[in-house]
ChimeraX commands (.cxc) that place a marker at each C-alpha (Angstrom):
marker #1 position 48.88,126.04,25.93 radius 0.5
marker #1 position 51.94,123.79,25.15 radius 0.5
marker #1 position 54.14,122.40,27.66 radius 0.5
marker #1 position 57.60,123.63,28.03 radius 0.5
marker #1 position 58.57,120.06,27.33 radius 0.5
marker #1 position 57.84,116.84,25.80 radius 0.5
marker #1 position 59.78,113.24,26.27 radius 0.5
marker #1 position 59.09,110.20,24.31 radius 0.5
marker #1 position 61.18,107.27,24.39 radius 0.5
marker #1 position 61.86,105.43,20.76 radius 0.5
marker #1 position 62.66,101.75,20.75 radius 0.5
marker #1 position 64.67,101.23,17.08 radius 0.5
marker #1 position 65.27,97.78,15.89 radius 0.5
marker #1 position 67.85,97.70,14.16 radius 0.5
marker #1 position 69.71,96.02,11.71 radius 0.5
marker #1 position 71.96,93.31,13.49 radius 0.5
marker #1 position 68.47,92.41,15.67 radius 0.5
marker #1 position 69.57,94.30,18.59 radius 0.5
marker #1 position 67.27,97.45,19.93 radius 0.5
marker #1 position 68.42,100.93,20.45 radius 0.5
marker #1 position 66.75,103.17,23.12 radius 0.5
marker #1 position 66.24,106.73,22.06 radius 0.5
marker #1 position 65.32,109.86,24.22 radius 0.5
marker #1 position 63.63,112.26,22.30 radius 0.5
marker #1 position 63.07,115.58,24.31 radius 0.5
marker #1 position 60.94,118.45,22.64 radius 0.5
marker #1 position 61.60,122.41,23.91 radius 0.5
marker #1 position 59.05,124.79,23.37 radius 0.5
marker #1 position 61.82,127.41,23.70 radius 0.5
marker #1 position 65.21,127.00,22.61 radius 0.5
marker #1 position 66.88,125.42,25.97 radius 0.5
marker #1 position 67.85,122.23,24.42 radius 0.5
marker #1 position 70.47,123.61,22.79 radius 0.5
marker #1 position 72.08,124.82,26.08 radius 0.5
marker #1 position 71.13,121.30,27.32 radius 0.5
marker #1 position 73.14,119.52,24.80 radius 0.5
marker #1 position 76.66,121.72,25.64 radius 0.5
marker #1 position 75.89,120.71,29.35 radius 0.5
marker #1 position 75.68,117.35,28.96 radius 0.5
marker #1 position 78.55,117.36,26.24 radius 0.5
marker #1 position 80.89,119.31,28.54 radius 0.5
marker #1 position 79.94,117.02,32.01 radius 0.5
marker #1 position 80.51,113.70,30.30 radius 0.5
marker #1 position 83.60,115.10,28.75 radius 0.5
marker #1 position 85.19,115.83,32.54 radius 0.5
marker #1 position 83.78,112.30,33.35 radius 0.5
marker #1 position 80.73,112.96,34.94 radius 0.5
marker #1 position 78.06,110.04,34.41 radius 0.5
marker #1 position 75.16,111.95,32.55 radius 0.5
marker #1 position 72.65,110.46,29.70 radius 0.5
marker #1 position 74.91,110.47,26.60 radius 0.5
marker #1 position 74.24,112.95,24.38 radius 0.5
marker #1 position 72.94,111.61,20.40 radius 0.5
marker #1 position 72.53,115.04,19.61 radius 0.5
marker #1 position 70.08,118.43,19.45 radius 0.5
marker #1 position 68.41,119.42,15.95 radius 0.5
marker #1 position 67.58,123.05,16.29 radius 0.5
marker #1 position 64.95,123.44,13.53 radius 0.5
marker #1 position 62.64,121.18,15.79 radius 0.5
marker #1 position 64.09,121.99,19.31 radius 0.5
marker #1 position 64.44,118.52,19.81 radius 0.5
marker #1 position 67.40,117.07,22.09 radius 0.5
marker #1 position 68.51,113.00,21.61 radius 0.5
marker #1 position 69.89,110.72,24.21 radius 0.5
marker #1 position 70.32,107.46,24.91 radius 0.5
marker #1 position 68.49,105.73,27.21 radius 0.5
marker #1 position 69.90,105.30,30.69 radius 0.5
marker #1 position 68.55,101.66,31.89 radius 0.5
marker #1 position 69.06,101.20,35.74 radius 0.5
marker #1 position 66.83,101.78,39.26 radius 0.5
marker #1 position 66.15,104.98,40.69 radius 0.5
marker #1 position 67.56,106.13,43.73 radius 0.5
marker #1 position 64.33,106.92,44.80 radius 0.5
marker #1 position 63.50,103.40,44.59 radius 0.5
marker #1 position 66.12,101.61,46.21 radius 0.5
marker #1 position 65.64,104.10,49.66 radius 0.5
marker #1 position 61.88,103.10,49.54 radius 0.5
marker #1 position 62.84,99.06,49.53 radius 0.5
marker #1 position 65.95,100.00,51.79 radius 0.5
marker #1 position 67.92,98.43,48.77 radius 0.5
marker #1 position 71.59,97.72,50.37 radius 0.5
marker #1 position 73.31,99.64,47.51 radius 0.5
marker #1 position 70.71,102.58,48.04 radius 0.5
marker #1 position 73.70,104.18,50.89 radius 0.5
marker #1 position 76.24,103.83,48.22 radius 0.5
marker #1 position 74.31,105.12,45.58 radius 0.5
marker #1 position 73.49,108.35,47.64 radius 0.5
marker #1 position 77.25,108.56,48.51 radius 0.5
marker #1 position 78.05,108.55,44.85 radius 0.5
marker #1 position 75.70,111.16,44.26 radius 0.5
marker #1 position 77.26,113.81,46.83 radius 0.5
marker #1 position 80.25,113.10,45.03 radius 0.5
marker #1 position 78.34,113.99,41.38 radius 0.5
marker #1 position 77.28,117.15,42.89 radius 0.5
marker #1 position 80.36,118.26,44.30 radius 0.5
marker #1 position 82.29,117.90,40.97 radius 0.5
marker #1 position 79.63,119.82,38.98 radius 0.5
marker #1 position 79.94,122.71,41.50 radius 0.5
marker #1 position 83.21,122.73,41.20 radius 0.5
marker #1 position 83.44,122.78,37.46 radius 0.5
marker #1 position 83.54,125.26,34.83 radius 0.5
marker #1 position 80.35,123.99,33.36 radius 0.5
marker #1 position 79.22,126.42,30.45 radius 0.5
marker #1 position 75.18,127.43,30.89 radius 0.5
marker #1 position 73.46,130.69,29.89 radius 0.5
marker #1 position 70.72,130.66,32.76 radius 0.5
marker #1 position 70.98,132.18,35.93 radius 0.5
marker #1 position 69.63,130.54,38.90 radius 0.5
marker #1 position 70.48,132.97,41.58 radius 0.5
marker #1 position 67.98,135.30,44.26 radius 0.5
marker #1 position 66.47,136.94,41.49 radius 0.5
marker #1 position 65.40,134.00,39.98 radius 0.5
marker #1 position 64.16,132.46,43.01 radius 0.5
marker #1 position 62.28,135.05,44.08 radius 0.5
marker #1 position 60.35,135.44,40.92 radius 0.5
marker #1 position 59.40,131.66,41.20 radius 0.5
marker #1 position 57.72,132.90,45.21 radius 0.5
marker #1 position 55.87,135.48,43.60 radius 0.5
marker #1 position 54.12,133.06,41.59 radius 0.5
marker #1 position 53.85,130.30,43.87 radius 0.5
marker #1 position 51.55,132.55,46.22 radius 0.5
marker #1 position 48.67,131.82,44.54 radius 0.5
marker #1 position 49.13,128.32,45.43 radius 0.5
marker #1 position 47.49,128.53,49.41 radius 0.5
marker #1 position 47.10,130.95,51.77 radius 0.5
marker #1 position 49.58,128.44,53.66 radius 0.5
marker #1 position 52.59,128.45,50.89 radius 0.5
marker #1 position 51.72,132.39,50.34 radius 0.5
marker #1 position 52.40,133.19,53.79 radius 0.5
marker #1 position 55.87,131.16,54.02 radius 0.5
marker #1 position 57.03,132.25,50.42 radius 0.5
marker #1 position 56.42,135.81,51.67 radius 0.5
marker #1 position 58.83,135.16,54.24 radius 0.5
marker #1 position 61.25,133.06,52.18 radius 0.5
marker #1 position 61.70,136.07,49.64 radius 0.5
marker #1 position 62.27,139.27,52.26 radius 0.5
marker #1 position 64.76,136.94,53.57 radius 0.5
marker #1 position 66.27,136.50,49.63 radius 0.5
marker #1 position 66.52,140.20,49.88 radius 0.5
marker #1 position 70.28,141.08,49.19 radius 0.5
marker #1 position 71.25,136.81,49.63 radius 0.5
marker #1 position 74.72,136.45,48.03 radius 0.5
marker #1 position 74.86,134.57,44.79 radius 0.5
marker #1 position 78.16,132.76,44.48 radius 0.5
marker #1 position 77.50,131.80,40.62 radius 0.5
marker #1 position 78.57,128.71,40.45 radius 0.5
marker #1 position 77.61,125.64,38.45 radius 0.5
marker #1 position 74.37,124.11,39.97 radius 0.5
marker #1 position 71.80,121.18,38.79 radius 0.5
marker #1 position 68.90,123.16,40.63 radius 0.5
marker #1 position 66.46,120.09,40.23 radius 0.5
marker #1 position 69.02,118.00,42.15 radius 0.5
marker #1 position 66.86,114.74,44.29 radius 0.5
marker #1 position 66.15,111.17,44.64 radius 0.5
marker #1 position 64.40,110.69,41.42 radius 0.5
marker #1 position 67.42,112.21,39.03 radius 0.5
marker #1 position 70.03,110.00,40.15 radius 0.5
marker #1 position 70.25,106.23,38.40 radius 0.5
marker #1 position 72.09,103.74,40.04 radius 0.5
marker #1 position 74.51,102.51,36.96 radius 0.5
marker #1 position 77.06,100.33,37.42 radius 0.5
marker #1 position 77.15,100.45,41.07 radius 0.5
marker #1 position 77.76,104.47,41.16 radius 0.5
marker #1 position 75.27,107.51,40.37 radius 0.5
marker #1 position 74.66,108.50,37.02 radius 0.5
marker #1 position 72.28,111.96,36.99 radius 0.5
marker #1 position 69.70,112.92,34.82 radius 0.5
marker #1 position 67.55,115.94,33.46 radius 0.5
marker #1 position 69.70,119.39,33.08 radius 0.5
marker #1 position 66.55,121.36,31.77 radius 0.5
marker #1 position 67.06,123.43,35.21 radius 0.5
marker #1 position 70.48,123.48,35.33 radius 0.5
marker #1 position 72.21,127.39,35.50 radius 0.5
marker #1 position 74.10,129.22,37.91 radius 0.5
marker #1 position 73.74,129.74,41.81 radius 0.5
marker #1 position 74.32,128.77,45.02 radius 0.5
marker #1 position 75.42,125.34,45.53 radius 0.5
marker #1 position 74.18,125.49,48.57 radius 0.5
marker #1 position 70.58,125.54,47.38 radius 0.5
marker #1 position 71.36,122.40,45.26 radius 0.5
marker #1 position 72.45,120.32,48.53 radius 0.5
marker #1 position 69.24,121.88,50.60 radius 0.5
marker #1 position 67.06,120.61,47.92 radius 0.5
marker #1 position 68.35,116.86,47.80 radius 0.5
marker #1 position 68.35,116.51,51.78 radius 0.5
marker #1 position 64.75,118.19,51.78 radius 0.5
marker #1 position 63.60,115.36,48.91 radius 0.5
marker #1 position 65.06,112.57,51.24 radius 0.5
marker #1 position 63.53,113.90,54.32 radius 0.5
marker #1 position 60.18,113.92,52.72 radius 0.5
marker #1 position 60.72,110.66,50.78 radius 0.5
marker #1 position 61.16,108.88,54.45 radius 0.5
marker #1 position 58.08,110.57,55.73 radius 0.5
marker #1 position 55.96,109.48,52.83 radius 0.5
marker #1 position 57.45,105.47,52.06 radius 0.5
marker #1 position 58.37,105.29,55.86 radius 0.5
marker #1 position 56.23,107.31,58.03 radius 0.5
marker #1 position 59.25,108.69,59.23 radius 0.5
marker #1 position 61.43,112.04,58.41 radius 0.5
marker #1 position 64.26,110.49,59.34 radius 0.5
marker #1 position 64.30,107.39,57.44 radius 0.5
marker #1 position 66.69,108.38,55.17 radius 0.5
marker #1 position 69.20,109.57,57.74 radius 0.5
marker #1 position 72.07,107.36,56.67 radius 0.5
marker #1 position 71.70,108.65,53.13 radius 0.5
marker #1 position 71.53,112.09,53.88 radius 0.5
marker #1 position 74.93,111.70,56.03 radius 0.5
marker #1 position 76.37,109.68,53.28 radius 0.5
marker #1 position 75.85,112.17,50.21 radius 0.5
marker #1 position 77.26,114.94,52.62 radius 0.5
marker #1 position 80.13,112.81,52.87 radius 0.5
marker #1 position 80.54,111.85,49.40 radius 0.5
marker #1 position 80.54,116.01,48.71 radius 0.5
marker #1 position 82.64,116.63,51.87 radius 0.5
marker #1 position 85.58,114.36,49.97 radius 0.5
marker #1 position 85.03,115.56,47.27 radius 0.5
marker #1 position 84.49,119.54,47.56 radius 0.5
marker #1 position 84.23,121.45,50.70 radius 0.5
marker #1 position 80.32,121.32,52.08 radius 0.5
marker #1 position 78.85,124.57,50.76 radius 0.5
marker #1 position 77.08,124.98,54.03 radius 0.5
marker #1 position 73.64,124.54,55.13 radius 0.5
marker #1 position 71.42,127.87,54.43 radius 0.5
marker #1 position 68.34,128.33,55.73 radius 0.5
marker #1 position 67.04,130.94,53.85 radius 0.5
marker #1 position 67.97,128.48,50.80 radius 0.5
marker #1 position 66.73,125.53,52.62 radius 0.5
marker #1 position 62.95,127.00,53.42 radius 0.5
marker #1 position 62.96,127.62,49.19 radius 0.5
marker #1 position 63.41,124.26,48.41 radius 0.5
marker #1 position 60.81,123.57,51.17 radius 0.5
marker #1 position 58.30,126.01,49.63 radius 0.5
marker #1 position 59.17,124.57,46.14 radius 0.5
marker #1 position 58.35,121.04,47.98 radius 0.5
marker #1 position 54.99,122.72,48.96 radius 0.5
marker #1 position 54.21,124.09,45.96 radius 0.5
marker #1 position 54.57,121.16,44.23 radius 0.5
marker #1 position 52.84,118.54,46.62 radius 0.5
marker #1 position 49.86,121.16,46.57 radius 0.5
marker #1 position 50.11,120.76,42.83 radius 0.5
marker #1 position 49.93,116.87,42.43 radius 0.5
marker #1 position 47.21,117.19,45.41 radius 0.5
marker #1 position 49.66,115.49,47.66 radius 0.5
marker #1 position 48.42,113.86,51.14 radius 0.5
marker #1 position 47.54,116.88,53.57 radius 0.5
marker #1 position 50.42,115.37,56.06 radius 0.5
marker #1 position 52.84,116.62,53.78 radius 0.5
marker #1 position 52.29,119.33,52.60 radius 0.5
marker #1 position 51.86,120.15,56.10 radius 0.5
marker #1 position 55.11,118.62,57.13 radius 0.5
marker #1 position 56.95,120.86,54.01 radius 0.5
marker #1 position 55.52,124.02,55.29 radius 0.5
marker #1 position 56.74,123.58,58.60 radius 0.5
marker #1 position 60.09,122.50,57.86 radius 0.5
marker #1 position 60.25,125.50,55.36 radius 0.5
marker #1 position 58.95,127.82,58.61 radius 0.5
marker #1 position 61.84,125.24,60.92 radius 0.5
marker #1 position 65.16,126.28,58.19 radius 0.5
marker #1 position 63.58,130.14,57.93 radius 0.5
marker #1 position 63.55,130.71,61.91 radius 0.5
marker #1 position 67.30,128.67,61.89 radius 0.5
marker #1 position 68.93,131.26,58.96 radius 0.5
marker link #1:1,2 radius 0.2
marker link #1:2,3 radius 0.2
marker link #1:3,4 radius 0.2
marker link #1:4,5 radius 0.2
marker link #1:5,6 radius 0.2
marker link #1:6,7 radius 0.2
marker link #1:7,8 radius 0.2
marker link #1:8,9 radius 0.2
marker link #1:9,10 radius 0.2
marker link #1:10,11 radius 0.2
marker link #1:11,12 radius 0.2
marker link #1:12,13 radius 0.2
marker link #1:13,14 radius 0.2
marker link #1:14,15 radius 0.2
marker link #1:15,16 radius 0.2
marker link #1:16,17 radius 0.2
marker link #1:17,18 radius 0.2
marker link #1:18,19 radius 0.2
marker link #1:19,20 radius 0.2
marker link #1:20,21 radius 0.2
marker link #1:21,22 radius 0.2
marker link #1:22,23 radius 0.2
marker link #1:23,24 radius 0.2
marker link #1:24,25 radius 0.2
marker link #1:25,26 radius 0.2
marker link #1:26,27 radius 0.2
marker link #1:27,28 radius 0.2
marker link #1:28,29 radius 0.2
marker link #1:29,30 radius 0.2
marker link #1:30,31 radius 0.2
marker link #1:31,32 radius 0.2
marker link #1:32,33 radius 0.2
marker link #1:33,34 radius 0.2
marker link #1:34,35 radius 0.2
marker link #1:35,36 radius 0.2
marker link #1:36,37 radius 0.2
marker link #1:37,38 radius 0.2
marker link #1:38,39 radius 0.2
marker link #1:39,40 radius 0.2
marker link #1:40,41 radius 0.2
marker link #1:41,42 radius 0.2
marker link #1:42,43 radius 0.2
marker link #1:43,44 radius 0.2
marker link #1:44,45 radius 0.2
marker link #1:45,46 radius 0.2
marker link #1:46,47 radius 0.2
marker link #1:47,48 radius 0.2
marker link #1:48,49 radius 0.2
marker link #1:49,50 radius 0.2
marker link #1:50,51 radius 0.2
marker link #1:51,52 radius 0.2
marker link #1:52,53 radius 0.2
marker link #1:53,54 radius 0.2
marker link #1:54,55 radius 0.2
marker link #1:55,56 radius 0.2
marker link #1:56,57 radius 0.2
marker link #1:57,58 radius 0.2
marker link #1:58,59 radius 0.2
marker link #1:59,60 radius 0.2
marker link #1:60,61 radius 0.2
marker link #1:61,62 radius 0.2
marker link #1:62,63 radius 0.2
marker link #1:63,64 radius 0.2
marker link #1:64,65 radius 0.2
marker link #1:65,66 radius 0.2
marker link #1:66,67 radius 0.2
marker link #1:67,68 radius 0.2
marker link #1:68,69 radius 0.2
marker link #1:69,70 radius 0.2
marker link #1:70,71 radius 0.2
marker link #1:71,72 radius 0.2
marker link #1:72,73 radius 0.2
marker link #1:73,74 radius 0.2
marker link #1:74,75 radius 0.2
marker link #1:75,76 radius 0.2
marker link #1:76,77 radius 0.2
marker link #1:77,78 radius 0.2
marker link #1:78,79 radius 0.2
marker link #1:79,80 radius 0.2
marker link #1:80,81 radius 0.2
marker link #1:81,82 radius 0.2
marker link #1:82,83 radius 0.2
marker link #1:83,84 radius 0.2
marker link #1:84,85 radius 0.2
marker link #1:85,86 radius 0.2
marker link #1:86,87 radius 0.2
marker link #1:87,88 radius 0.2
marker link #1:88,89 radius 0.2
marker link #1:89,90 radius 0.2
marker link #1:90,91 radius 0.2
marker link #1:91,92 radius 0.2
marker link #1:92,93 radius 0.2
marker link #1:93,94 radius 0.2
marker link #1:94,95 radius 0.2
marker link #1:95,96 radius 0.2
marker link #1:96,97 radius 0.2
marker link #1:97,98 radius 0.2
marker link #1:98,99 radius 0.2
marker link #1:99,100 radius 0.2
marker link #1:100,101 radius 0.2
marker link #1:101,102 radius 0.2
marker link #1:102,103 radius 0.2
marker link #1:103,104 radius 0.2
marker link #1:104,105 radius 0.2
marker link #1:105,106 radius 0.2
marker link #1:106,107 radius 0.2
marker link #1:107,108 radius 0.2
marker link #1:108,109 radius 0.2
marker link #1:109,110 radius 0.2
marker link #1:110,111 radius 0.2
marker link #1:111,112 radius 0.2
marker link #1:112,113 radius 0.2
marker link #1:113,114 radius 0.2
marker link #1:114,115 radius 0.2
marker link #1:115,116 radius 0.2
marker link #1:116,117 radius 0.2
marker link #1:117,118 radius 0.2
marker link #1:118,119 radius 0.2
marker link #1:119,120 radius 0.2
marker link #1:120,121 radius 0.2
marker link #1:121,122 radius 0.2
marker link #1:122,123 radius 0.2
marker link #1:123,124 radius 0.2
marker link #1:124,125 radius 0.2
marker link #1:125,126 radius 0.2
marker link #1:126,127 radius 0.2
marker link #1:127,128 radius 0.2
marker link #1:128,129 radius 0.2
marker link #1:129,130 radius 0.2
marker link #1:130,131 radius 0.2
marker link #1:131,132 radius 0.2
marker link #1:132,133 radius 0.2
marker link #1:133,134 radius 0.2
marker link #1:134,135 radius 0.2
marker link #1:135,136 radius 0.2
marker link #1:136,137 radius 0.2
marker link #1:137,138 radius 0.2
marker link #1:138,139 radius 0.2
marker link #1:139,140 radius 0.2
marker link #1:140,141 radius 0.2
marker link #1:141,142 radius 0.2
marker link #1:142,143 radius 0.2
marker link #1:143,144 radius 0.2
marker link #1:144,145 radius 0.2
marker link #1:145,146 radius 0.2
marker link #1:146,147 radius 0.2
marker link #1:147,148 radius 0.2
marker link #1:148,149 radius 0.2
marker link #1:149,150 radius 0.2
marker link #1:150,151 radius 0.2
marker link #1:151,152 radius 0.2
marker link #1:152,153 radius 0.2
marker link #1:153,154 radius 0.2
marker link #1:154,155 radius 0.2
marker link #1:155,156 radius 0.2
marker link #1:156,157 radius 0.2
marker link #1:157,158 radius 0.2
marker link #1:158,159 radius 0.2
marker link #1:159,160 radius 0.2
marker link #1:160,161 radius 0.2
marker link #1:161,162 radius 0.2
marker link #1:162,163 radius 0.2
marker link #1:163,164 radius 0.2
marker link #1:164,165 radius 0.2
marker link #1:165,166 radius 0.2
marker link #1:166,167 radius 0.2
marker link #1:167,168 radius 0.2
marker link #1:168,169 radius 0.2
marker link #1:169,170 radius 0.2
marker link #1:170,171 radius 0.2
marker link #1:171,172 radius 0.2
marker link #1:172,173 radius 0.2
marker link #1:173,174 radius 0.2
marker link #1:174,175 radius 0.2
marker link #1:175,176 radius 0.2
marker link #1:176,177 radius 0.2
marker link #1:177,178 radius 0.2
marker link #1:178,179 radius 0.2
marker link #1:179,180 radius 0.2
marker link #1:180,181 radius 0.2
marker link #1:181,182 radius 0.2
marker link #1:182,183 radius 0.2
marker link #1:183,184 radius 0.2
marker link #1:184,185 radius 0.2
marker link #1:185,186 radius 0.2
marker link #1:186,187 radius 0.2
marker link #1:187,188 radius 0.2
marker link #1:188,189 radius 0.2
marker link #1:189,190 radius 0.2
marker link #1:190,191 radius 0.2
marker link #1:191,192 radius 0.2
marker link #1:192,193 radius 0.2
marker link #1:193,194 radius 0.2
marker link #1:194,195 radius 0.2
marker link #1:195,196 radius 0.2
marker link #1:196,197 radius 0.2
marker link #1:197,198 radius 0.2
marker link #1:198,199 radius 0.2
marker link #1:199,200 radius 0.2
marker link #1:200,201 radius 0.2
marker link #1:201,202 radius 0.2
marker link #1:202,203 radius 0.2
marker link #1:203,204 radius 0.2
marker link #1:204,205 radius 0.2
marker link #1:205,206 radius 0.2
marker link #1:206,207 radius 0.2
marker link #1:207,208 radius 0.2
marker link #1:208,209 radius 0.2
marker link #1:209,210 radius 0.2
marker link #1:210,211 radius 0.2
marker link #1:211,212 radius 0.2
marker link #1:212,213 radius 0.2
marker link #1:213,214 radius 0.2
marker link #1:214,215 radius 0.2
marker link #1:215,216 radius 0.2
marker link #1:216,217 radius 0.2
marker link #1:217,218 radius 0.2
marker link #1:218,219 radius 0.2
marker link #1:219,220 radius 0.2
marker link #1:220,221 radius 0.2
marker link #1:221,222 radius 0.2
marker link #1:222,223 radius 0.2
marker link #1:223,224 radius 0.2
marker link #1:224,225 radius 0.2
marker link #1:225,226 radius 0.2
marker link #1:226,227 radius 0.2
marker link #1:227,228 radius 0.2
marker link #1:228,229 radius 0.2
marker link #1:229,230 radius 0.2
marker link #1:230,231 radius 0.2
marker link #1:231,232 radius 0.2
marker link #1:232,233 radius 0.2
marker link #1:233,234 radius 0.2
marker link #1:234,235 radius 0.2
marker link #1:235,236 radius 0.2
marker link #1:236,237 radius 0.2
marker link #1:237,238 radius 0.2
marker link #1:238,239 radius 0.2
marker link #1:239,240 radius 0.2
marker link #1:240,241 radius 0.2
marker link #1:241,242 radius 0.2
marker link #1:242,243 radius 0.2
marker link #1:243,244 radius 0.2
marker link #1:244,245 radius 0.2
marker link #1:245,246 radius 0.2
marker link #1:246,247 radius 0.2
marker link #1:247,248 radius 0.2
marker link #1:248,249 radius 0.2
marker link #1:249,250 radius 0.2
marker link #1:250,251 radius 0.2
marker link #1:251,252 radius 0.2
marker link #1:252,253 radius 0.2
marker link #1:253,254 radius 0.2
marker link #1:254,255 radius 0.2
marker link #1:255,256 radius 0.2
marker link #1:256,257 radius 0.2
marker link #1:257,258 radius 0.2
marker link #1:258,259 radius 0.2
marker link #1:259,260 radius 0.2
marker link #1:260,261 radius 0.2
marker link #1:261,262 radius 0.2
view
């Protein structure tokens, strides 16, 4: 079976002696397309996204430029001193694109969600039991439809020129912005467990990309029921890349922790 997806990166020499990076970006369904009007429409309200070189539709295949900078992921692991500010900027990233008008096709609402739990329960008995849970309590969940990146973390945001700059739409749709923030904060609480030892290592970045959103946009709010997703969708995943027992452990129970708090 293909992949959904294939990235290469092109290095072109050209002419003057300078080198241009190219993204190339392969679909095995026709989502580039809605990718390309994303991006198009978010750097046209100012948004920092990978610049858009264009989508060819007989081939599926979506071009960008290359976005050179550090990962937020890294600069939180080394405790870089612009890491704070980087996750500040990138509360303030989110909040705009749930506040926008964005134009996307896909909907990324209950339904959705609890289609993605149905398959995920053949990952353990452990992420079976919790998704079970997770997807009664979807039952009848509002779904404000609103603009949402819905693969929002550490690793999509690229410290450029001392702000955030946010990558991969391929998820992108509509939903609950609320899911969007519970996902980030669950990716930073597990990224301080696993470079730290400690959940809370990334405390001052979690409070500082609530208040880059909170000045942004008003805080969607903190849902449980959406919180324990992204926690099973943590699980799922770690389980997946045969992650260290301790955390997929430590996801399941913080998935069980936001359930019991909704």
């Amino acid at each position: 079976d293909l992949p959904l997806r294939l990235v290469a990166r092109y290095d072109l020499a050209l002419a003057d002696g300078t080198t241009a990076w190219v993204v190339g970006k392969w679909y095995a369904l026709d989502r580039g397309a809605a990718v390309a009007s994303e991006l198009e429409y978010l750097a046209g309200i100012g948004l920092a996204v990978a610049p858009l070189l264009g989508y060819w539709p007989a081939v599926r295949l979506l071009l960008m430029a290359w976005v050179p900078g550090r990962r937020l992921t890294e600069l939180l692991a080394e405790r870089a001193d612009t890491a704070i500010a980087v996750a500040r900027a990138a509360g303030r990233w989110a909040a705009r694109l749930h506040s926008s008008d964005m134009p996307t096709p896909r909907s990324c609402g209950p339904a959705k969600q609890r289609a993605s739990l149905a398959k995920w329960r053949d990952t353990s008995a452990e992420v079976a039991d919790l998704a079970d849970r997770v997807a009664r309590a979807l039952v009848g969940h509002e779904d404000p439809g609103r603009p949402v990146h819905y693969d929002h973390h550490h690793e999509q945001v690229i410290e450029s020129h001392g702000s955030a700059l946010v990558l991969d739409l391929d998820e992108a749709g509509r939903g609950d912005p609320a899911f969007d923030v519970a996902h980030f904060l669950a990716h930073l609480e597990l990224l301080g467990l696993q470079h730290h030892g400690d959940p809370a290592a990334c405390h001052d970045a979690a409070a500082q990309y609530r208040a880059g959103y909170a000045e942004t946009a008003t805080w969607p709010g903190d849902d449980g029921v959406l919180a324990a997703f992204a926690w099973c969708k943590l699980a799922q995943r770690l389980n997946h890349w045969n992650a260290p027992a301790r955390d997929i452990d430590y996801a399941l129970a913080a998935g069980r922790r936001a359930l019991s708090s909704a």
